[in-house]
C-alpha positions in Angstrom: 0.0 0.0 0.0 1.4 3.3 -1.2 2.1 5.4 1.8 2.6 9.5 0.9 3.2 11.6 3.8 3.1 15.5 3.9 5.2 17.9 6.3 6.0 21.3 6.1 3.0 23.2 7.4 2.3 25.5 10.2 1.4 29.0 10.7 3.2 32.1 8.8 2.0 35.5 8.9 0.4 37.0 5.4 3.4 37.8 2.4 5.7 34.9 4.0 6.9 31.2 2.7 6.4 27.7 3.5 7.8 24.3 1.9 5.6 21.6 1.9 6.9 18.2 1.2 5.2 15.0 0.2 7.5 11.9 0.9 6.3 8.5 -0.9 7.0 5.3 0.3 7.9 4.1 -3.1 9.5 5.8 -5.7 7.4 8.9 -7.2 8.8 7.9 -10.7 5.9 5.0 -10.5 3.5 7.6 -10.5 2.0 9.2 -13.4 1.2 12.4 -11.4 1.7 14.1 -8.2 -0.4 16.9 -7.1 -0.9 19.1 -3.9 -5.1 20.0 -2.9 -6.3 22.1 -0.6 -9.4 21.8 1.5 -10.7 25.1 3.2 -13.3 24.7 6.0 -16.6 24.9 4.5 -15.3 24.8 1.0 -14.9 21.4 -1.1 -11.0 20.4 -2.3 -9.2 22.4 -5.2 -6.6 20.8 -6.9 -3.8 23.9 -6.4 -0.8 22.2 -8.1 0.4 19.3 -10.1 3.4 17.4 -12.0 3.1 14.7 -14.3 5.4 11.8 -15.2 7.1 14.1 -18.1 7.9 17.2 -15.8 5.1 19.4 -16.8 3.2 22.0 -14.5 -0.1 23.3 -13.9 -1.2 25.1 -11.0 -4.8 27.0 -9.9 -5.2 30.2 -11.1 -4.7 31.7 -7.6 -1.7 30.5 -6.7 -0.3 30.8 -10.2 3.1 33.2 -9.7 3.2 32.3 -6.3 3.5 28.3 -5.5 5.8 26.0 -7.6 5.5 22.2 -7.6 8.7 20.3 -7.9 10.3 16.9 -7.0 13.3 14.9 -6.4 13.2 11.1 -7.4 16.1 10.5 -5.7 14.2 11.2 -2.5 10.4 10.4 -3.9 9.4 14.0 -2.0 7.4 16.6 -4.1 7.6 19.8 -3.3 5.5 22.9 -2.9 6.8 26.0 -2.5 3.8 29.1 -1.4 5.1 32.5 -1.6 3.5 35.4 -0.8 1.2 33.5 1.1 -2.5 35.3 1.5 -5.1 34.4 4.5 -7.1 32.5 2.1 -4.4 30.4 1.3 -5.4 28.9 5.0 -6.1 25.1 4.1 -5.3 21.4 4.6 -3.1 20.5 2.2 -3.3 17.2 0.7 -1.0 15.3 -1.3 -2.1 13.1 -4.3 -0.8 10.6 -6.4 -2.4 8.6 -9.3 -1.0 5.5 -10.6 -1.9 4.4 -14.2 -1.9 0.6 -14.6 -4.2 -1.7 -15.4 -6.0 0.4 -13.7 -6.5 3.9 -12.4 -5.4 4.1 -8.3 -5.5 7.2 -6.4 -3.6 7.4 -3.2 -3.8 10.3 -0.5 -2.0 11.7 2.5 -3.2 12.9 5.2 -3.1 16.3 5.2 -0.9 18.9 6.7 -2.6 22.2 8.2 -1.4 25.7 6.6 -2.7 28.7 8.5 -1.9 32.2 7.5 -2.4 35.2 9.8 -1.3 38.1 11.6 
């Protein structure tokens, strides 16, 4: 059972940075994407950033300028950087992968809790 663990999160004061980091407990090149979601309370999840197999981006249009999505294989972490981080970029942050076999497998962490405020 594919295992993906996020860490990284906390609470950082409006304009400042965090790192997340999603660690995999197999290697990330088995995947055919990787993606960070956000869940908001009362709102439903938003996909806010994603890599696929071949290295290309795509992130939401809110965050676009200001997160980058990244990974190392050697260490089968993606990344996410948040700059200029806004109060409503307050969420749970959720790592995803999808795994394209014989057929289509979605794996989630847990969540890690981002809180931004003065």
């Amino acid at each position: 059972q594919v295992q993906l663990v996020e860490s990284g999160g906390g609470l950082v004061q409006p304009g400042g940075s965090l790192r997340l980091s999603c660690a995999a407990s197999e290697s990330i090149s088995s995947f055919y994407a990787m993606d960070w979601y956000r869940q908001a309370p009362g709102k439903e999840r938003e996909l806010v950033a994603g890599i696929i197999k071949g290295g290309s981006t795509n992130y939401a249009d809110s965050v676009t300028g200001r997160f980058t999505i990244s990974r190392d294989n050697a260490k089968n972490t993606v990344f996410l950087q948040m700059n200029s981080l806004r109060p409503e970029d307050t969420a749970v942050y959720y790592c995803h992968a999808l795994m394209i076999t014989q057929s289509v497998l979605n794996y989630w962490g847990k969540g890690t809790l981002v809180t931004v405020s003065s």
